[in-house]
N, C-alpha and C positions, 0 to 999 in steps of 0.2 A: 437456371440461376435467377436470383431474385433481380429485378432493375432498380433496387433501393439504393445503387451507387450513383445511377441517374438525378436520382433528386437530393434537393438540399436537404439540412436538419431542421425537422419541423420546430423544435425551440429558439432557431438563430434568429428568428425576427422580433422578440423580445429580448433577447439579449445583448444583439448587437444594436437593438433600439432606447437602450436603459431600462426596459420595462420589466427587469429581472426584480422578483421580491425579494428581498435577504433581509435575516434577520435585522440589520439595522431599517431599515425601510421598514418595515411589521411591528415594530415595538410599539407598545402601547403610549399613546402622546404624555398620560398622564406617570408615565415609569418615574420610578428613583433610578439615581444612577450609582453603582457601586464602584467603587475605586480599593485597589488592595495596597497596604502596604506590604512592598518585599524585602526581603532579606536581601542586605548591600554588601555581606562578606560568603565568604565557600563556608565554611566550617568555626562554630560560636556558639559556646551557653549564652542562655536568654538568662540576664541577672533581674531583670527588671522592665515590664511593658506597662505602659500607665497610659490609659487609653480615658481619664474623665477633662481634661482637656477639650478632647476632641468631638466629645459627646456635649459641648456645651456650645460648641461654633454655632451659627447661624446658619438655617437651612438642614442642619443636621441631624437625621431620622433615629439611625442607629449605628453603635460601631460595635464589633464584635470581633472575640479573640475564640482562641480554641477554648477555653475555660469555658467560658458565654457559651458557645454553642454546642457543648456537653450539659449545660446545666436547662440546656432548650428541649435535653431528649435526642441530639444530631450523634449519630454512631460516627468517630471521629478518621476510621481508619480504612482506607480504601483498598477496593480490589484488585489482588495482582498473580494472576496465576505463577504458578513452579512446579517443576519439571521434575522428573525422578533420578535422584544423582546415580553414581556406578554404584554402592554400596545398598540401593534401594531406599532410602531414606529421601525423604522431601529436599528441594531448597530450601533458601532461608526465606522468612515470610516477615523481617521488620515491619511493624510498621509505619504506614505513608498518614500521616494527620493532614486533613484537608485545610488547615490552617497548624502551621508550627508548633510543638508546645514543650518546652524546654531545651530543645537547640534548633538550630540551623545546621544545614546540611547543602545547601546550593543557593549561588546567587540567585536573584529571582522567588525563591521562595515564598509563599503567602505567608504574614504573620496574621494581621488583620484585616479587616472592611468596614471602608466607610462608607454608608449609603446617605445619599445625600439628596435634595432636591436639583442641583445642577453639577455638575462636573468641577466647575470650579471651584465651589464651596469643599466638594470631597476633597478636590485637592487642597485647599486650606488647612482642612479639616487632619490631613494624613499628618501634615506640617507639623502639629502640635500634637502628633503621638510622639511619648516618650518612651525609646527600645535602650537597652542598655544589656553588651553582651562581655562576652568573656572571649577574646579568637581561640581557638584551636589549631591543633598542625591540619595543613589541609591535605589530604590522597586525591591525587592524579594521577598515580600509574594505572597503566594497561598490567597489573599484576598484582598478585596477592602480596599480603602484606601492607604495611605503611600504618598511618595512623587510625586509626580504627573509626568507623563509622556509625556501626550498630554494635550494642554489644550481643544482638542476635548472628551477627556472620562477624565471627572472629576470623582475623585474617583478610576481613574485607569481603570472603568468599560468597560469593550468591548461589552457584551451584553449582556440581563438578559431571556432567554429563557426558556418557560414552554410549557410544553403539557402534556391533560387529565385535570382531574378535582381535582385541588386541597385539596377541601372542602368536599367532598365525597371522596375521599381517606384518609382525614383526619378521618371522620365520621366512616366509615369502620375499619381505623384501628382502633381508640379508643373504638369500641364494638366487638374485637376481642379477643377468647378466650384465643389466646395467641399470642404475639406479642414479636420481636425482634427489636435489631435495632446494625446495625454494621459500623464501618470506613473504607473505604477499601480505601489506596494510593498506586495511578501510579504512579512509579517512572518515571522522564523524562531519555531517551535512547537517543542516537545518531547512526544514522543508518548504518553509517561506510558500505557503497557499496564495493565491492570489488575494482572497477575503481573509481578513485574519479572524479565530477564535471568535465569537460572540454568542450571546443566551441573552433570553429573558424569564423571568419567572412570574407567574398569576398564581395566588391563591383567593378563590370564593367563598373561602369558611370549609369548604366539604372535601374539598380538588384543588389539587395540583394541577399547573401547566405549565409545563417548560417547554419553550422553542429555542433550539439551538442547529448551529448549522454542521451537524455530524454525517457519518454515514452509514446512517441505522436509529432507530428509534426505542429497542427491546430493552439491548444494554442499560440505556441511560434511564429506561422506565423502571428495573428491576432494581439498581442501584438504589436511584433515587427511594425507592420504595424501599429499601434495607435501610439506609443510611437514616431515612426522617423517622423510620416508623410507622410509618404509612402503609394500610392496604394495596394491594397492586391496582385493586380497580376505584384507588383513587389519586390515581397518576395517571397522566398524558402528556406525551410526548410529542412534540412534532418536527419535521424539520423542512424548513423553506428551499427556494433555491439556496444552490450552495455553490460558493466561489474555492471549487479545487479542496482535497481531500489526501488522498496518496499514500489514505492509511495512517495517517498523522492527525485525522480527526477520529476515527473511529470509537475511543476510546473516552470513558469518565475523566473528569479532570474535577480538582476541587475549587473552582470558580462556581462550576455548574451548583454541586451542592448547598453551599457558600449562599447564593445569593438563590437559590430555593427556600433555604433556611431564611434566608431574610423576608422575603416575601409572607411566610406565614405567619412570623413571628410581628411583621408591621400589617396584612393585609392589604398588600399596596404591590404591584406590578414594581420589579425590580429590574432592572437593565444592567450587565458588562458587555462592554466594547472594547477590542483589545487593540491596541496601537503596534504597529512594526515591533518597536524592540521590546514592549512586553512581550509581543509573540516571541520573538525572537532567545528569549531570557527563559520563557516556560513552554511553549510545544515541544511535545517529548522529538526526541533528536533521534536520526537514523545514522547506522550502522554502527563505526567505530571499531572495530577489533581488528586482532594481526593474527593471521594463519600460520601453519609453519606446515609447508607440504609435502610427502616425500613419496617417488614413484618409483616402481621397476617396472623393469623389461627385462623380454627372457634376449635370447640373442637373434629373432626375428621380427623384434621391436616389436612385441605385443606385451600389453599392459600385464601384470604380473600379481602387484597388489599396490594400495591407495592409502597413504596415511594424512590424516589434517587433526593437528592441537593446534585449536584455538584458543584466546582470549578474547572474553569479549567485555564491553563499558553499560552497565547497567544504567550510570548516573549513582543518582543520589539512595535514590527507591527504587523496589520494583515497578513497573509502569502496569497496565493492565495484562497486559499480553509480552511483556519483557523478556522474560527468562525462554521463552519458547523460540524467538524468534533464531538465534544464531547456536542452536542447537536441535529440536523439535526440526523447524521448517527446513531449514539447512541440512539435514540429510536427507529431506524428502528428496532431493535433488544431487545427491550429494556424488556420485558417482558419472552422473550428466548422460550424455547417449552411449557411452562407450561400456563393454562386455567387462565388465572387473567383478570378479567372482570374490575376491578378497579383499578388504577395506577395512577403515575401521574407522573414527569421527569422538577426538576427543575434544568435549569441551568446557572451559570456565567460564564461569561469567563472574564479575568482582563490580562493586562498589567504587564509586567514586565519590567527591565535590564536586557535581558537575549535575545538570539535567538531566531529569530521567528518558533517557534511551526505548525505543520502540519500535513499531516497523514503518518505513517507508515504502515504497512501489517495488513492490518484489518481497520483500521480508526474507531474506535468510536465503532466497534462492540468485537473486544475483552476487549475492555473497559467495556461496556454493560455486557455482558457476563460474566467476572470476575466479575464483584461486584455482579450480579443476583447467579453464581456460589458460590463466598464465603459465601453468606448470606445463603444459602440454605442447604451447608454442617456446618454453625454453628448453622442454627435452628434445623436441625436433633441433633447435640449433645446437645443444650439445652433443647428439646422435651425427649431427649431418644430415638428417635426413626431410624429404619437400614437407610440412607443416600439414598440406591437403592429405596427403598421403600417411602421414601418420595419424590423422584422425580416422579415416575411412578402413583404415586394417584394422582399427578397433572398436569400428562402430558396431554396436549391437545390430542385429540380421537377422533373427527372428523372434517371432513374438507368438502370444504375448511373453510380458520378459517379468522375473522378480526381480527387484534388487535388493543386495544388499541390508536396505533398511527396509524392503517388506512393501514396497509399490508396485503395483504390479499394471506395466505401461502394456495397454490392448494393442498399440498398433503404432507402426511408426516406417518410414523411409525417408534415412537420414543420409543415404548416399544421392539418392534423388536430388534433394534440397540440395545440399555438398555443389551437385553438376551445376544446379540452375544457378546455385549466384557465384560461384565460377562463370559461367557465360555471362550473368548478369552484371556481373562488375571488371567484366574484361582482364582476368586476370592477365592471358596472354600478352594486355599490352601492357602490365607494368611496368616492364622494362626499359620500356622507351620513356613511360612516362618519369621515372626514375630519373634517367638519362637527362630529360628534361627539366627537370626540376635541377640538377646539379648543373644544370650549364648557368641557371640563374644564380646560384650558391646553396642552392636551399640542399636539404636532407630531405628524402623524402622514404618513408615507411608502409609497408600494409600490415596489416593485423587480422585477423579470421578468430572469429570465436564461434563455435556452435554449441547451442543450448536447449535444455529441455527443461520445462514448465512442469509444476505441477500445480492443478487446481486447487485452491482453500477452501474454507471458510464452512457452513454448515449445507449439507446435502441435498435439504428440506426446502420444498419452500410451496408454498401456498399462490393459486392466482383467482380472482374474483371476477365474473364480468356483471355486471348489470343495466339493465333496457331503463329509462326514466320515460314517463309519460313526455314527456316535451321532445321525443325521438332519438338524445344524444346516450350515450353509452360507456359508463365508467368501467375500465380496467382498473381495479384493483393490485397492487404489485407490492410485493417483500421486501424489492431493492430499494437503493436509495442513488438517485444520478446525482455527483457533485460534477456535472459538466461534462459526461460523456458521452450523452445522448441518447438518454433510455427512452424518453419521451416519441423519438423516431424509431427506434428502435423496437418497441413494444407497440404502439400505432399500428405501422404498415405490418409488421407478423400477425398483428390480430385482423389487419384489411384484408389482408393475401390468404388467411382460412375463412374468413365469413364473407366478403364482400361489404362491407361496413365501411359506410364512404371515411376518408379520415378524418375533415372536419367534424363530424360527429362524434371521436372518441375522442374522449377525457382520461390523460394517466393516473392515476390514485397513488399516491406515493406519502412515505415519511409522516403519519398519522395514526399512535397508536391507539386511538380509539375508532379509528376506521378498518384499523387494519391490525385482526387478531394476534399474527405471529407472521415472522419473517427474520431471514437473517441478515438481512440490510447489504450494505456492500461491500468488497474487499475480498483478496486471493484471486481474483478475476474468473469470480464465480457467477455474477451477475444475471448475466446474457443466456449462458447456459441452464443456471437451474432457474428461473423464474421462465426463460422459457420452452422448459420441458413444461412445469407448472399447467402455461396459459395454453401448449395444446392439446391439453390433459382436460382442461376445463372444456375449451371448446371443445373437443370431443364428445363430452358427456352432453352438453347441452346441443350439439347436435342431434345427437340419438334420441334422448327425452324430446327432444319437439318435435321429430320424423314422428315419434309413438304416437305423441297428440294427433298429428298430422293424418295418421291412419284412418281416424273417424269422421274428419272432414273433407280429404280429399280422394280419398280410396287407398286402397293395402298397395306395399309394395315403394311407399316414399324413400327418395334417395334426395340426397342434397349434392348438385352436380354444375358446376362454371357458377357456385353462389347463390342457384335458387332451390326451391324445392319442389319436388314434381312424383308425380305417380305415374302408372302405363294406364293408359287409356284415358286419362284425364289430360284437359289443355291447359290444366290450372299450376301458377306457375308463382313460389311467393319465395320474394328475399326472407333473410334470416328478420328484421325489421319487421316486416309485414306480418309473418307467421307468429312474430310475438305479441305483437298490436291483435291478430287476432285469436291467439290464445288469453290476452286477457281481456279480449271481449266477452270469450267464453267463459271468462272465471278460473282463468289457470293463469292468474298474475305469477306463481312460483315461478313460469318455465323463465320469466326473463332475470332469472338471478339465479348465477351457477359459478359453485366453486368448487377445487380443486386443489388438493395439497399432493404433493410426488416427491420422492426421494431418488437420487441419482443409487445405483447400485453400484457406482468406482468414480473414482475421479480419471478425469482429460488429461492430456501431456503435450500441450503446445509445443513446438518445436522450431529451431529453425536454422540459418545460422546469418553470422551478419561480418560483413566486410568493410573494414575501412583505411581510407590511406587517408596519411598527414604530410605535411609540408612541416622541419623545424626551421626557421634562421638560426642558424651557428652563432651568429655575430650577439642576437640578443634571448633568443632559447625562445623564443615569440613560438607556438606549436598551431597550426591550423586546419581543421578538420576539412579536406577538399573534397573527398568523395567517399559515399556511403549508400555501401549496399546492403537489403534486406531481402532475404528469401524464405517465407515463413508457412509453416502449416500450423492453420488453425483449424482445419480439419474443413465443415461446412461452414459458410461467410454466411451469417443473416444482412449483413450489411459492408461492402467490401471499401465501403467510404470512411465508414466510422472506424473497421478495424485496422484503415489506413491513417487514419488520424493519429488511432490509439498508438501505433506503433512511432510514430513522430513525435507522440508527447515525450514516449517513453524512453525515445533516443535521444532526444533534447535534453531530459534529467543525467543521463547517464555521461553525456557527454559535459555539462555543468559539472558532475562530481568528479570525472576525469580530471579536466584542463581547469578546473577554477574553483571549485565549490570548496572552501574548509570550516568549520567553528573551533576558532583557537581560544586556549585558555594561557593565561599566563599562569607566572607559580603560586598564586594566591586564591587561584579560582575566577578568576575574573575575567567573564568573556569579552573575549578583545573584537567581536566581530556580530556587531548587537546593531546595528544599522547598515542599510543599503553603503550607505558611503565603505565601509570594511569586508561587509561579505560580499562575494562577487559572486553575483551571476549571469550565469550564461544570457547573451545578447543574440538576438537575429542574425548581425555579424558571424556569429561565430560557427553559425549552424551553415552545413552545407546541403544542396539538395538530395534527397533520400532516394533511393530506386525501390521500389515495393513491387517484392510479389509473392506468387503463392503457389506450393505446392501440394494442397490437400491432401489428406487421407484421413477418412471421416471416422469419429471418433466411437467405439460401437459402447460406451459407457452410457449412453445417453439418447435418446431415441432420432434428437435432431442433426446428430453428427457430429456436433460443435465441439471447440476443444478450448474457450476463451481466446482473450487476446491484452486485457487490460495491464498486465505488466511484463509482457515478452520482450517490449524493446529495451529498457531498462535491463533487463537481465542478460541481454547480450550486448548492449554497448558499452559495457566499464572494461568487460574482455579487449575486445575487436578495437577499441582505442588504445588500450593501453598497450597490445600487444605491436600497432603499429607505432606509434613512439620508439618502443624499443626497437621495432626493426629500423628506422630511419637513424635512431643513437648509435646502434651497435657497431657499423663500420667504424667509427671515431672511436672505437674500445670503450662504451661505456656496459656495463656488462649487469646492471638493476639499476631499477626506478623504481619510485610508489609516486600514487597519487596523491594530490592533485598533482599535472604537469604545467605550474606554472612558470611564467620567462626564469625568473629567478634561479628559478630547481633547474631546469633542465639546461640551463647554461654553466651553473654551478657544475654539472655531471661533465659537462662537456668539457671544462675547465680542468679538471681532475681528471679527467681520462688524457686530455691531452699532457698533463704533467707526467701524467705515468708513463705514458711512451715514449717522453722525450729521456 
């Protein structure tokens, strides 16, 4: 086992020192700053935008509408992938204009940019643009129909996505000997990063540069390079530290374009910096959809067949990666650890007046996972039967396994995990703690959810290392850390095969002109395919120097505890030394070696997670008091970090449980666009974590590993919400959705008490 849980994270001392660069600290002193005017209603023809006003303020550069920046050569319409509906035909592909141009479609929306010399002039400047609209009916349902949005998706419809066998899962469950059927709604969250959104953009007359703080650099290069016109190799990407990600930056937005365009069009470094509730108004938004889920059982309580129609809220556009995520990602997962031979996964996704929808930490698989979780802990209490025990009759047992949607999991023991946070979380004394909690008044609940992961994003990934004459030693890397700790992460993996002290190595990251190709971050691909990558690389540049080696220290070189040595020779050189004097001898190549590898399956995290709650009766107040974690990630490169990750990931889950919502009223108008409206989760409210592990190492992959970056997340919306209901349930409250906040679950509480009286 590695001792990288021993020490700290080599980034935290700039971090927790301010010494972090982010893009607003990097902008160039001499930037314009651009300010966007947005769209203040859901749904509006544009009668009239008269923007010479505002191109006559003082201090003011240039202002631009979507007309302007089609007549600049700017392609106006952004990327959104879509999915294959049942019928085989595409989704719907509206398109998204990177500034508005004949209606409005969500609050927030860009119409125009003003680039200005200070902030304050652009905001003058916004002042005296004149918008003149026409309202329209606004659509809000979570459902087809309503007033029409695009005339490309009639009906509102984005896409109508299935997989498996309809008619045989039908058939299945209706000769099942017992059969449930439950609602399970995702609330929509807003991902509120710690850094909000920001870019800047340089043009030199030849080249583009854009610095933004995403997580990946290819996307935004390829884009940008469609969208202006531009050759690919006259684009540059980079991305600085970054404050928090979650999958809510990963993606194009049209600010980035916007004020790229601007830059070439003035030759002048352009600046946006986005405030709380612009973030708030335009970061594409996670989840949002309502399941409808139905299960059998034969009459020994083993799973039978799995039905889930969803709905799900696209927003206004498709986002980059939209349409895939609660259909695509969501069956990757969709059957969870248990043996169901029969399934099937119907989904919509529809249009709204609302912000465009994407993924957050998990995408589609804690979605999956909760509604597979809550159906499971309410056919145990409809059955009668223990919750543990009806998981473990249906847990898959051998492997490797296919399912349903075509994944095919190499390796797993889920009854393992099952035992360990059973002991780990004392189930045996909940009783008393029960007991205890009612002598004080409270209600007290546990919840169990177990879940299985599947890894994202792309397979590939490239790793660089290179020797500098001044001694230190750049890794090159694909990924991109917005604060996970790749920096430690990739360091000490690369100390622990070469013996390369660590102050010596340099992480290379978020630089697309340093760094050919990569798929950046996200799926909690990271760790694993970047580094199969680097000990691919180092491999080879072991080998290639032993060869050198043969001529100058005798045949027979092995690289053994970090040096190099031959039999019979006393000669003995670190990997540093052997490179130093290979290009003494004119073999400057050996100290630059790269390495691109491709995983041959994806990993399947696993685990399961346990939580009890305390409610007050009297005010519905819910408090997360103890919470356990038992997880296999297979091999730990770092069991510090994958403990970290799992606490970030239970902290989100537990905010979207008990507190997190983005409300619209019936006009579109979000009502929860500042700290003061949306709540989020507090220190308060987090209780302490119990982490542990059960490995079983992943054979996809040469290092074992199986991710870790969004596993907690994807089993704490379950294991919350199902202990809620177990603490409601004596008082005959008999469904909830989240969030659980005072309000809701006292309201439940209120209403189940009428009914019984």
């Amino acid at each position: 086992m590695s001792a990288f849980g021993k020490q700290g994270r080599i980034e935290d001392q700039r971090f927790l020192t301010g010494a972090g660069r982010y893009v607003d600290d990097i902008a160039p002193p001499d930037s314009l700053h651009a300010l966007f005017l947005r769209s203040n209603v859901a749904h509006a023809t544009i009668t009239a935008l008269d923007l010479d006003a505002a191109r006559a303020m003082p201090g003011v550069h240039l202002v631009l509408a979507a007309a302007d920046l089609k007549t600049a050569g700017v392609t106006l319409g952004m990327k959104g992938t879509t999915v294959k509906n049942r019928d085989g035909s595409r989704g719907a592909s509206p398109e998204r204009p990177v500034l508005a141009r004949d209606r409005l479609r969500f609050v927030g929306e860009a119409v125009a940019v003003v680039i200005a010399d200070t902030l304050a002039q652009a905001r003058d400047a916004l002042e005296a643009i004149s918008l003149d609209t026409d309202d329209l009916p606004v659509a809000l349902e979570l459902a087809t129909g309503g007033p029409e949005i695009h005339p490309a998706a009639p009906g509102n419809l984005a896409f109508d996505y299935g997989l498996g066998d309809a008619d045989a899962t039908e058939a299945a469950l209706a000769a099942s000997a017992h059969r449930v059927s439950l609602d399970v709604l995702h609330n929509r969250i807003i991902v509120n990063a710690m850094e909000p959104r920001a870019a800047f953009a340089e043009w030199d007359g030849e080249r583009l540069h854009l610095c933004v703080n995403g997580q990946g650099v290819w996307n935004q290069k390829a884009e940008l390079a469609r969208m202006l016109g531009l050759p690919p190799d006259a684009v540059r990407v980079t991305n600085p530290d970054v404050g928090g990600g979650f999958g809510m930056k990963a993606m194009t937005y049209p600010e980035y374009v916007v004020i790229a365009a601007a830059s070439r069009m003035l030759a002048r470094p352009v600046r946006w910096i986005a405030d709380r509730t612009e973030s708030m108004l335009t970061d594409n938004g996670g989840r949002d959809l309502v399941a409808v889920a139905d299960m059998g059982f034969d009459a020994d309580h083993r799973i039978t067949a799995y039905r889930v129609n969803l709905v799900s809220n696209l927003g206004a556009y498709n986002s980059q990666f939209g349409q895939a995520i609660q259909s695509d990602l969501f069956s990757k997962v969709l059957t969870g650890v248990y043996d169901i031979q029969t399934a099937f996964l119907g989904a919509k996704g529809v249009y709204t007046n609302t912000t465009p929808v994407d993924a957050y930490r998990g995408a589609g698989r804690p979605e999956a996972i909760m509604t597979l979780e809550r159906v499971m802990d309410y056919a145990a209490r409809v059955l009668g039967v223990d919750p543990f025990a009806l998981r473990q009759k249906n847990f898959i047992k051998a492997f490797p396994y296919t399912t349903v949607a075509g994944e095919h999991i190499d390796v797993g023991d889920f009854p393992r995990v099952l035992h360990r946070v059973q002991a780990e979380g004392d189930v045996a004394g909940f009783a008393a703690r029960r007991a205890a909690s009612g002598a004080k008044g409270l209600l007290r609940g546990m919840g169990l959810a177990t879940y299985i992961e599947a890894i994202l994003g792309d397979p590939s990934e490239t790793a660089r290392v290179e020797f500098h004459a001044d001694g230190t030693v750049s890794l090159y890397v694909g990924t991109q850390s917005n604060g996970q700790g790749h920096e430690t992460v990739y360091t000490r993996m690369l100390h622990e095969a070469t013996g390369i002290p660590e102050h010596l190595i340099r992480i290379v990251q978020g630089d697309s002109d340093r760094i050919a190709t990569g798929g950046g971050t996200g799926g909690s691909r990271s760790v694993t395919v970047q580094g199969t990558a680097t000990r691919a690389t180092v491999q080879a540049m072991l080998a290639d120097i032993a060869a050198f080696l043969e001529g100058e220290i005798g045949p027979g070189v092995t690289f053994s505890e970090h040096t190099f040595g031959a039999p019979g020779s006393n000669t003995r050189l670190t990997l540093i030394e052997a490179v130093a004097l290979a290009r003494e001898k004119g073999r400057s190549d050996l100290g630059d070696h790269a390495k691109t590898t491709r995983l041959p399956g994806r990993s399947y995290p696993n685990g399961a997670h346990l939580a009890e709650v305390e409610v007050d009766p009297e005010t519905g107040q819910v408090s997360v008091v103890r919470y356990t974690v038992t997880d296999d990630f297979g091999v730990l490169i770092n069991p510090q970090l994958a403990e970290g990750q799992v606490h970030g990931g239970v902290a989100q889950g537990i905010g979207q449980a008990l507190c997190e919502v983005a409300g619209y009223d019936a006009t579109g108008q979000l009502l929860t666009a500042s700290f003061m409206d949306y709540a989020m989760p507090r220190a308060s409210d987090m209780p302490m974590i119990g982490f542990s592990t059960e490995p079983v190492p992943s054979t996809a992959n040469p290092l074992g590993m199986k991710g870790c970056g969004e596993a907690g997340t994807v089993g704490a919306l379950a294991a919350v919400s199902n202990a809620v209901l177990d603490a409601l349930a004596p008082r005959g409250v008999t469904h909830i959705d989240m969030p659980f906040t005072p309000q809701r679950v006292w309201h439940w509480l209120q209403e189940a008490a009428a009914v019984s009286d």
